[in-house]
C-alpha atoms as an extended CHARMM CRD file, in Angstrom:
* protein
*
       213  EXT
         1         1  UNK       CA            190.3930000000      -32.3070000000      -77.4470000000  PROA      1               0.0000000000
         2         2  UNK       CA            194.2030000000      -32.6650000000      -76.6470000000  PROA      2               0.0000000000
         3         3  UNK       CA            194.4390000000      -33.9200000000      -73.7610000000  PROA      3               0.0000000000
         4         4  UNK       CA            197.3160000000      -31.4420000000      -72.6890000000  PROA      4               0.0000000000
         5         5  UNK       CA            194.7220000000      -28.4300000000      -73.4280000000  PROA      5               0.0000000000
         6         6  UNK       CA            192.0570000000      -29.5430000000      -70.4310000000  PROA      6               0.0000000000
         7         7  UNK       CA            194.2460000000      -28.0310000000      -67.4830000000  PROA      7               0.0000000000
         8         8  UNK       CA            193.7890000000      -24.6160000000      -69.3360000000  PROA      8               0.0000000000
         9         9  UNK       CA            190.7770000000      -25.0230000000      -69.8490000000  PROA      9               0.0000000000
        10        10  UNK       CA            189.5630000000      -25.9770000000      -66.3460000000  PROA      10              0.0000000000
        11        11  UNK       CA            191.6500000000      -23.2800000000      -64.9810000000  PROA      11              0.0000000000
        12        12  UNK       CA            189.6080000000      -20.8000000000      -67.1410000000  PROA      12              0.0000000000
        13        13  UNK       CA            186.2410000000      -22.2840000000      -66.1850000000  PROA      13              0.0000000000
        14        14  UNK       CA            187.3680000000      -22.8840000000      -62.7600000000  PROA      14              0.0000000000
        15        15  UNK       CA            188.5100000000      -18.8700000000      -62.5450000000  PROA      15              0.0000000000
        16        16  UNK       CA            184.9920000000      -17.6820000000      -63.8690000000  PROA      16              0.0000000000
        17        17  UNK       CA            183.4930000000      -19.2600000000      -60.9950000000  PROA      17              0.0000000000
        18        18  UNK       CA            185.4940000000      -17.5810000000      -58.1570000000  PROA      18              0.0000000000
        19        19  UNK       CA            183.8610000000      -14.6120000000      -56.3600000000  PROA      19              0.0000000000
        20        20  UNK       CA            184.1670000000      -11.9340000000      -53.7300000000  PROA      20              0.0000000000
        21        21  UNK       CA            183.4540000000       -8.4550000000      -52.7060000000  PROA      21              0.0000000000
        22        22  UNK       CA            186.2450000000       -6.3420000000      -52.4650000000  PROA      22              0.0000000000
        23        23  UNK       CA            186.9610000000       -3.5250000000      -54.7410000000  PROA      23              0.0000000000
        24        24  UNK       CA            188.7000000000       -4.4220000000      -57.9590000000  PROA      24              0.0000000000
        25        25  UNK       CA            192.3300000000       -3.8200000000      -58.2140000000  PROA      25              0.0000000000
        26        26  UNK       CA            193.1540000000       -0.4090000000      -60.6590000000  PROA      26              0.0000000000
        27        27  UNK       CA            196.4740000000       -1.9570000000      -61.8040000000  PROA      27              0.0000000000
        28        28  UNK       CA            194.8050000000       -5.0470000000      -63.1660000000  PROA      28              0.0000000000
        29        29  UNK       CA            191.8980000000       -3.6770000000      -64.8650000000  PROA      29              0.0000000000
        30        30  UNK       CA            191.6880000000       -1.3570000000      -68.3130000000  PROA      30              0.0000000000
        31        31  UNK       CA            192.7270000000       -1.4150000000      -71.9470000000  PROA      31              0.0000000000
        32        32  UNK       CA            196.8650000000       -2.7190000000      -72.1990000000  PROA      32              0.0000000000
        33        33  UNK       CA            199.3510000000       -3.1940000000      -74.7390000000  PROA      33              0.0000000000
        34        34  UNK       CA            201.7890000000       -6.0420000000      -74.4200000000  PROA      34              0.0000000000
        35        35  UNK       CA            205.7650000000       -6.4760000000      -76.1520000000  PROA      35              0.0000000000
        36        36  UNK       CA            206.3040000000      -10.6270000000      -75.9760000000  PROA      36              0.0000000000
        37        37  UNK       CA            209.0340000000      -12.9490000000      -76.5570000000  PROA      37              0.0000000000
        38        38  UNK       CA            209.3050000000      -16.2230000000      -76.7970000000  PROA      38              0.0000000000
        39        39  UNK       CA            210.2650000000      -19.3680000000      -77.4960000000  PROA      39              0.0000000000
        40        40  UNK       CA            208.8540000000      -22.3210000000      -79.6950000000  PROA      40              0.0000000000
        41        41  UNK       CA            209.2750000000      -26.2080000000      -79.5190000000  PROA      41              0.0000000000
        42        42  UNK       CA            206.7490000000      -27.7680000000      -82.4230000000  PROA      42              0.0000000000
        43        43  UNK       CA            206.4210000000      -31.8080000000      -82.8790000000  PROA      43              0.0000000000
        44        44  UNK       CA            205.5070000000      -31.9600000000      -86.1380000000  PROA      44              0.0000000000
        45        45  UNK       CA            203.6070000000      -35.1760000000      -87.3640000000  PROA      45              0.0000000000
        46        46  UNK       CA            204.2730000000      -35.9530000000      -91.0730000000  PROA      46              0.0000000000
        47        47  UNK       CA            202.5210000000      -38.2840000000      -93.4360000000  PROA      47              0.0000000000
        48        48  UNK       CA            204.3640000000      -38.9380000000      -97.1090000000  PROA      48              0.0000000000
        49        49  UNK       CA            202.4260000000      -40.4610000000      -99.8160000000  PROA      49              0.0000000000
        50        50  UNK       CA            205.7270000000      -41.1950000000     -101.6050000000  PROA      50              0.0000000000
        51        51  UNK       CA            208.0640000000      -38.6960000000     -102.3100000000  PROA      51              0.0000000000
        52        52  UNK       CA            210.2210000000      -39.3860000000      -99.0530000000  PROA      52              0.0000000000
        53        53  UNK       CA            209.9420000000      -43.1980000000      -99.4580000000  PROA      53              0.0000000000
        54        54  UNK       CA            206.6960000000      -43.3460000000      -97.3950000000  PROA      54              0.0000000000
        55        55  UNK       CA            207.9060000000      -41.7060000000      -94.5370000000  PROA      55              0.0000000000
        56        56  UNK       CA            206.0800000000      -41.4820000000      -91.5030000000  PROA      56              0.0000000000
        57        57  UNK       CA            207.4450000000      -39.4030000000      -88.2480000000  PROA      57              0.0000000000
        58        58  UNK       CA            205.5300000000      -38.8350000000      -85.3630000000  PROA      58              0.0000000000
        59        59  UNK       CA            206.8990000000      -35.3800000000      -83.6660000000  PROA      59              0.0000000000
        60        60  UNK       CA            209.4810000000      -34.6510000000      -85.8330000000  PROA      60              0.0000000000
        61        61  UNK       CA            211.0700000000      -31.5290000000      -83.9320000000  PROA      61              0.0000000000
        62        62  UNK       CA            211.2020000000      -27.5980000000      -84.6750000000  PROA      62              0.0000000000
        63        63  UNK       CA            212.0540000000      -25.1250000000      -82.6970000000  PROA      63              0.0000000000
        64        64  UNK       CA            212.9410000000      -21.1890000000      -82.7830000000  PROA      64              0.0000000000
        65        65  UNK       CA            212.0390000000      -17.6330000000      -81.0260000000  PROA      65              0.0000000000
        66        66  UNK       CA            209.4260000000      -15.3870000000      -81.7610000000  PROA      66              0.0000000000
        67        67  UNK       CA            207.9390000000      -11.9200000000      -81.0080000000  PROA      67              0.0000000000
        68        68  UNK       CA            204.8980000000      -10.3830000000      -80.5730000000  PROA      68              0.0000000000
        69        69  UNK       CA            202.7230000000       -7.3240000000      -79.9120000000  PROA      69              0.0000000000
        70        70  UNK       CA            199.1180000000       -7.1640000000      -78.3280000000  PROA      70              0.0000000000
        71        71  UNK       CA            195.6800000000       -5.4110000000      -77.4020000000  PROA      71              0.0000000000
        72        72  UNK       CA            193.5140000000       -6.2670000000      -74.6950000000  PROA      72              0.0000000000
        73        73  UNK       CA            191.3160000000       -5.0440000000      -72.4970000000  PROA      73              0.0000000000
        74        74  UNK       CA            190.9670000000       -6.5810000000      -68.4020000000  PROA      74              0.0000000000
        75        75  UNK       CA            188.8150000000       -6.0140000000      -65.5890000000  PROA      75              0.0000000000
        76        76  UNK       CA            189.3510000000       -7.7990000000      -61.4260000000  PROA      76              0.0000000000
        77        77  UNK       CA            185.5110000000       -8.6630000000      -59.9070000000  PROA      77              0.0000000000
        78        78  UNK       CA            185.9700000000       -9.4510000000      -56.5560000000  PROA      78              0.0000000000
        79        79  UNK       CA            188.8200000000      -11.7710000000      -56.8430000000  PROA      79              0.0000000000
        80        80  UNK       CA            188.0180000000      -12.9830000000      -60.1670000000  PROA      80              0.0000000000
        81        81  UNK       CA            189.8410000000      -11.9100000000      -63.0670000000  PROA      81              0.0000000000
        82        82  UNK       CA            189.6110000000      -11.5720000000      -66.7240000000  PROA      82              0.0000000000
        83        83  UNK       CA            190.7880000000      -10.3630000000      -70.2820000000  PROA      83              0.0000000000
        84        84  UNK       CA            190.5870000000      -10.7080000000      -73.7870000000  PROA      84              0.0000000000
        85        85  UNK       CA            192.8790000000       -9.5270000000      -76.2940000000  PROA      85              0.0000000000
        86        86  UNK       CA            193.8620000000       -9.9740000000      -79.9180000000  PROA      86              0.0000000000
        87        87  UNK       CA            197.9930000000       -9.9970000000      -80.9320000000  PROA      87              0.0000000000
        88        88  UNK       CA            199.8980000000      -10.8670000000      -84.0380000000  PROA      88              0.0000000000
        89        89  UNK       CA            203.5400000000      -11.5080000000      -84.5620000000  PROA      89              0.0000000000
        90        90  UNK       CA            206.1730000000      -13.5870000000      -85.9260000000  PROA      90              0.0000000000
        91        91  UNK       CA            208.1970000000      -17.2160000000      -85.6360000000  PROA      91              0.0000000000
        92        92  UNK       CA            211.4850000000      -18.3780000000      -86.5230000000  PROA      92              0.0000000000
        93        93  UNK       CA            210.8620000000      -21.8320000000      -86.0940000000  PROA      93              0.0000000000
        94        94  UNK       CA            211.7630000000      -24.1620000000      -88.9090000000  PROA      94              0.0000000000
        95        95  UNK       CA            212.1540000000      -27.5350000000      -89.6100000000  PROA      95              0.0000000000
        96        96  UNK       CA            214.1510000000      -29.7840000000      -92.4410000000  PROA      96              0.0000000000
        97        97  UNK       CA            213.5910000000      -33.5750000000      -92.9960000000  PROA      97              0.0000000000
        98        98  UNK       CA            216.1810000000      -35.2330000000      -95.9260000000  PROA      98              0.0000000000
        99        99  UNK       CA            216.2120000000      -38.3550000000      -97.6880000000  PROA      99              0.0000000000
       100       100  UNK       CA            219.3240000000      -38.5210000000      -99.9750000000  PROA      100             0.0000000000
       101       101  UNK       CA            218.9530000000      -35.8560000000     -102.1390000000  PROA      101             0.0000000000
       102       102  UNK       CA            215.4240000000      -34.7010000000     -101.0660000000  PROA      102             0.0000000000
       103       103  UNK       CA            214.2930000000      -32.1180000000      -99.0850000000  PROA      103             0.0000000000
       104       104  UNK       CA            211.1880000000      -30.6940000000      -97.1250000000  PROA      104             0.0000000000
       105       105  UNK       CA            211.5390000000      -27.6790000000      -95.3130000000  PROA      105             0.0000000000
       106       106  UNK       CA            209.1570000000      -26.3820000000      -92.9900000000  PROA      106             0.0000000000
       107       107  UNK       CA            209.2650000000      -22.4910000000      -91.7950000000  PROA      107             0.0000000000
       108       108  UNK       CA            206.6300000000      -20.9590000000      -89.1040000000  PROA      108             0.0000000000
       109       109  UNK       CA            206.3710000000      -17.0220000000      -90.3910000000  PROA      109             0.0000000000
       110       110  UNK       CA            203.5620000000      -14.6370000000      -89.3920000000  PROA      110             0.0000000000
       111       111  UNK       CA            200.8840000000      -15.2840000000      -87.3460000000  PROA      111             0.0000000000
       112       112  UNK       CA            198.0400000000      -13.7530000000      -84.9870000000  PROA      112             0.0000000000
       113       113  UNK       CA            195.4570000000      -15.1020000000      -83.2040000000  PROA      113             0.0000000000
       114       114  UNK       CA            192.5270000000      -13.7300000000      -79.7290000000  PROA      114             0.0000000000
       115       115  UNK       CA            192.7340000000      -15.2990000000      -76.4630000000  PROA      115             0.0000000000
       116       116  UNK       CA            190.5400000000      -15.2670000000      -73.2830000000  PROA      116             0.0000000000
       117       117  UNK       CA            192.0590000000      -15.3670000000      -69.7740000000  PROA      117             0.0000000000
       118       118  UNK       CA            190.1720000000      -15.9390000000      -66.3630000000  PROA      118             0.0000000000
       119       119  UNK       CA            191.4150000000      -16.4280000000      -63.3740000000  PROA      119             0.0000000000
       120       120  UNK       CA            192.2040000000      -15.1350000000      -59.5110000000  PROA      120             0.0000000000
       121       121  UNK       CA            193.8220000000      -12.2440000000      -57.5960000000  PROA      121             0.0000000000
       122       122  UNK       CA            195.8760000000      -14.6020000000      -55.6890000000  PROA      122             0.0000000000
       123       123  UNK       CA            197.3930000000      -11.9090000000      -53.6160000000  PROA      123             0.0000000000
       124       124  UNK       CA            197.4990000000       -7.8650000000      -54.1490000000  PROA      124             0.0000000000
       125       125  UNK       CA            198.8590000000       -7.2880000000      -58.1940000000  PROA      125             0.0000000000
       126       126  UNK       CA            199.3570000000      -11.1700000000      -58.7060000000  PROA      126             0.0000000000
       127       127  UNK       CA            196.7430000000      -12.8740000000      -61.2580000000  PROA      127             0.0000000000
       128       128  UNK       CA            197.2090000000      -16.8840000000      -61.8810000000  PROA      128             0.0000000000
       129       129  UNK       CA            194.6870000000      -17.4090000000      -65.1620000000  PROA      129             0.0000000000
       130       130  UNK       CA            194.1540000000      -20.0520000000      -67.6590000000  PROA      130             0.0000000000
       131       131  UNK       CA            194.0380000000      -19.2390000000      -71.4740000000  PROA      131             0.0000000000
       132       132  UNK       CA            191.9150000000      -20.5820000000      -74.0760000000  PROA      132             0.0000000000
       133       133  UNK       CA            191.9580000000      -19.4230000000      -77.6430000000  PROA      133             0.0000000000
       134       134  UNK       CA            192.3610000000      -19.3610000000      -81.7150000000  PROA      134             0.0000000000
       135       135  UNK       CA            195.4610000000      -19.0110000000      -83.3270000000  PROA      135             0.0000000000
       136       136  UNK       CA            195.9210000000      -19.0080000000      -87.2020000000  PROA      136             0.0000000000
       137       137  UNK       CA            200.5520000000      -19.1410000000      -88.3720000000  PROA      137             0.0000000000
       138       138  UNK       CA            201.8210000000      -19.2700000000      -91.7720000000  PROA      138             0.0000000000
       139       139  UNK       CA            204.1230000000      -21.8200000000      -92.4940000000  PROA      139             0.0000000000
       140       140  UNK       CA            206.5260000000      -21.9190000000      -95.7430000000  PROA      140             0.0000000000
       141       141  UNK       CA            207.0350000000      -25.2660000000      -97.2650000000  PROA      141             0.0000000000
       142       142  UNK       CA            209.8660000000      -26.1130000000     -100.0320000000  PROA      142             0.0000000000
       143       143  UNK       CA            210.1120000000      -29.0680000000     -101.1840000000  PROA      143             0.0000000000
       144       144  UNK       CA            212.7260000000      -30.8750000000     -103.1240000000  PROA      144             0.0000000000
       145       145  UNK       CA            212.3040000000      -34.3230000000     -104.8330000000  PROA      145             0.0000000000
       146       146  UNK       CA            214.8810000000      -35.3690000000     -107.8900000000  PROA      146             0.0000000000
       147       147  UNK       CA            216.9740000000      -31.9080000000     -108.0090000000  PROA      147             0.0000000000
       148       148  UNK       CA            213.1070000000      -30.4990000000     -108.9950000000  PROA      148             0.0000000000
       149       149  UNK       CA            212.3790000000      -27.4540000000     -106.0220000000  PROA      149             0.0000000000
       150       150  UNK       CA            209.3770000000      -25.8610000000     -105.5570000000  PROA      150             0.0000000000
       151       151  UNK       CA            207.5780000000      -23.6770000000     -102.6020000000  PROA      151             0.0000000000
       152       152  UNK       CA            203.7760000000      -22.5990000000     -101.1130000000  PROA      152             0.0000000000
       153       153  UNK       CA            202.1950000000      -21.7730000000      -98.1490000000  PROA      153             0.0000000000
       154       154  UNK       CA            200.0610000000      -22.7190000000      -96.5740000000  PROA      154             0.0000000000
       155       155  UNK       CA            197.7710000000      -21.2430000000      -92.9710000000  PROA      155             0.0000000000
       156       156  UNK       CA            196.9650000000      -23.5650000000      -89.9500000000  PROA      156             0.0000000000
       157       157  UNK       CA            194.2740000000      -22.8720000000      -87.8700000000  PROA      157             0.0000000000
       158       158  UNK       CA            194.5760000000      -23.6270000000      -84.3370000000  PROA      158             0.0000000000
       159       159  UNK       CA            193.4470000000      -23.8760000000      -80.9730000000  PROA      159             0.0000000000
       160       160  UNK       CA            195.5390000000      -22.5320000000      -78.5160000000  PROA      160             0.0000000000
       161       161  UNK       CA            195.4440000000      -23.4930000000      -74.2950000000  PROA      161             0.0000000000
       162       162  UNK       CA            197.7140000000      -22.6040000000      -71.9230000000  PROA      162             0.0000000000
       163       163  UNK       CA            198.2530000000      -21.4180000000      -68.4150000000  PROA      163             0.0000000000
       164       164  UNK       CA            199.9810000000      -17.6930000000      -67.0570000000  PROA      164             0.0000000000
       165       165  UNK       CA            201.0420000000      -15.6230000000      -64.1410000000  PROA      165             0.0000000000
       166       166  UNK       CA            200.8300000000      -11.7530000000      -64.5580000000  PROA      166             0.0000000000
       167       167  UNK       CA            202.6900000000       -9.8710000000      -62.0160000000  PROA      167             0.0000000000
       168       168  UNK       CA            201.0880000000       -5.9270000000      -61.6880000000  PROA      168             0.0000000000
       169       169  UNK       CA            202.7510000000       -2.6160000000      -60.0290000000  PROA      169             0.0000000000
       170       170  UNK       CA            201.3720000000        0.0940000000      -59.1220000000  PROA      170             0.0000000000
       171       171  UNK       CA            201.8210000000        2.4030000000      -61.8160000000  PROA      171             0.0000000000
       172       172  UNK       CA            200.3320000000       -0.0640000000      -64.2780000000  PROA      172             0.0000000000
       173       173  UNK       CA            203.1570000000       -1.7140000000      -65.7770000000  PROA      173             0.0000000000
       174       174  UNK       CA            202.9130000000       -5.7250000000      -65.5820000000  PROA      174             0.0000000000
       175       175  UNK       CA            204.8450000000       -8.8410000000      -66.4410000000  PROA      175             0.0000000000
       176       176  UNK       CA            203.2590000000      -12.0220000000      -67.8340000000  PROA      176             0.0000000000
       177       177  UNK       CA            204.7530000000      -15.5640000000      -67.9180000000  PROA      177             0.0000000000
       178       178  UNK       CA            203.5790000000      -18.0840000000      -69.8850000000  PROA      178             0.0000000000
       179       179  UNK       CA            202.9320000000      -21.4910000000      -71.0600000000  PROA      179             0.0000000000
       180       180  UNK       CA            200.9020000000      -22.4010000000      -74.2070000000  PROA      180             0.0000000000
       181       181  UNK       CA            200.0750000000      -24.9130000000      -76.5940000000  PROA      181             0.0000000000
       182       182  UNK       CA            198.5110000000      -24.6650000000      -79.4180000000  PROA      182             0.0000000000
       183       183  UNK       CA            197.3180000000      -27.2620000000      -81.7360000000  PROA      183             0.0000000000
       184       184  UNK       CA            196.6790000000      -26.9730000000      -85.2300000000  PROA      184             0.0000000000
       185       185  UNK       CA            195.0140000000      -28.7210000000      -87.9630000000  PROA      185             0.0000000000
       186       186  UNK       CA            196.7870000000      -31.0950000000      -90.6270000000  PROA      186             0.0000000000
       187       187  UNK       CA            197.3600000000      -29.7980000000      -94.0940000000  PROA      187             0.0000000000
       188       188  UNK       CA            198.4210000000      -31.1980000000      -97.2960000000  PROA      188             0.0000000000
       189       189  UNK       CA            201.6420000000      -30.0970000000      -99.6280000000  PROA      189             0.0000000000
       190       190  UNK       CA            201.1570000000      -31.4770000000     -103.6860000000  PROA      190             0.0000000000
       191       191  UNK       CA            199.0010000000      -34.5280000000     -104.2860000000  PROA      191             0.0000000000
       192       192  UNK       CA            199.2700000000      -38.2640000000     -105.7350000000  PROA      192             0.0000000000
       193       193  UNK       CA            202.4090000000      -39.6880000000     -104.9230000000  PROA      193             0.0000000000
       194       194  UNK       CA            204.3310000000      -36.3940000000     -104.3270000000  PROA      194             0.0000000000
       195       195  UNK       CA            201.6150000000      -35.0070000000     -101.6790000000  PROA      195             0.0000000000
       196       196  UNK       CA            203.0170000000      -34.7640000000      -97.6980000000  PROA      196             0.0000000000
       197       197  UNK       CA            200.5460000000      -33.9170000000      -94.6610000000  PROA      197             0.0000000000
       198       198  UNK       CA            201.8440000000      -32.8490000000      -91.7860000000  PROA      198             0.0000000000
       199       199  UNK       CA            200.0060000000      -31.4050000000      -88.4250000000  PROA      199             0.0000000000
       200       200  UNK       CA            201.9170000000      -29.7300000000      -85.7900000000  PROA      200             0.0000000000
       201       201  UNK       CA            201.5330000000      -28.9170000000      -82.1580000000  PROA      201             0.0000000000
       202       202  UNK       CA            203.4680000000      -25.9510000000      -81.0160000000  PROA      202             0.0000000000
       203       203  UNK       CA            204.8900000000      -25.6580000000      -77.2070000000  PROA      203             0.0000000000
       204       204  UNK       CA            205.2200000000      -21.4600000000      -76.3940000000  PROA      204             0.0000000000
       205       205  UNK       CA            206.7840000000      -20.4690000000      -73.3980000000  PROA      205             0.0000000000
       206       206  UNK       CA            206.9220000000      -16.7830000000      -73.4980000000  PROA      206             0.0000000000
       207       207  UNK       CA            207.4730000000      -13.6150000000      -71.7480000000  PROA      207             0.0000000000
       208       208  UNK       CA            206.0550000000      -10.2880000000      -71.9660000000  PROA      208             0.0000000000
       209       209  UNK       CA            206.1450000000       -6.6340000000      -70.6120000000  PROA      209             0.0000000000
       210       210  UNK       CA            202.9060000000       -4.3950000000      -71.0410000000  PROA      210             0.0000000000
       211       211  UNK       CA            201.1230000000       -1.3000000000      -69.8420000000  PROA      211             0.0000000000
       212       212  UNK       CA            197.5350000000       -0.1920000000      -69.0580000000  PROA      212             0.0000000000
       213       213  UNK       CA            196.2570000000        2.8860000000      -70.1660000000  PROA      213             0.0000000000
């Protein structure tokens, strides 16, 4: 596992564990739709069999904004808190590497994805959680080598960790701030000598407004 994704992920296990008596909180618990925006940093590693002269970059940099819509459903035990949802959206990230003439271009599109939160009321309508999760983004390659272009796309499958404060009021509209990373799997463009791998990891910081029904 990425090292960068075990903070998440003992935050999550470490907010399943918390427990207490009181009553749970009304304006953190029940079914919510979220609006998000954000922002995306991506180290891309690539791996050319040829076509680029060989080239090998280790976090090769993309970046761009995105937006978002979700579903979830929460509930508050005690102080413990938790929620799943599902959410899809779309990136603007991109990414261009040239050697003379050639080209590879790398776009982020669509994308969606479920997450798990858990964490603690840390004081009345404030929730500190870790997220843990699967995310799945398109991403658009083109690729030209000797004035020849062609395009595909390809899906990478992810894990995605992170960490979050939601902020609650009292007639159920809440804020979230958050950190994630998710890291994909490695996928191949072409083959033989023209074929490229590349595998990135995305940064996400992101915002988001939502209400509970």
């Amino acid at each position: 596992m990425d090292r960068r994704l075990l903070v998440p992920t003992a935050a999550l296990i470490g907010g399943l564990l918390v427990a207490g008596n009181a009553q749970a909180n009304e304006n953190l618990t029940g079914v919510y739709a979220t609006v998000s925006g954000g922002y995306s940093v991506m180290d891309i590693d690539i791996r050319d069999g040829g076509a680029f002269g060989d080239a090998r970059l280790d976090g090769a940099g993309a970046s761009g904004a995105s937006l978002s819509g979700a579903i979830g459903t929460s509930l508050v035990m005690g102080r413990f808190y938790g929620a799943i949802e599902v959410y899809a959206g779309a990136s603007t990230a991109d990414f261009e590497y040239r050697v003379g003439g050639d080209r590879l271009k790398l776009e982020a599109e669509d994308f969606f994805g479920i997450a798990l939160r858990a964490g603690s009321e840390v004081r009345s309508n404030m929730v500190l959680y870790g997220i843990l999760g699967y995310q799945s983004t398109k991403f658009e390659e083109t690729v030209t080598i000797a004035g020849n272009t062609s395009s595909g796309s390809d899906r990478f499958d992810g894990v995605r960790g992170g960490l979050g404060l939601e902020l609650a009021s009292e007639d159920r509209v809440f804020a979230r701030f958050e950190y994630s990373i998710i890291r994909y799997g490695s996928e191949t463009y072409g083959s033989g000598a023209d074929a490229v791998r590349y595998q990135p990891t995305e940064s996400l910081f992101s915002v988001s407004a939502g209400y509970r029904f």
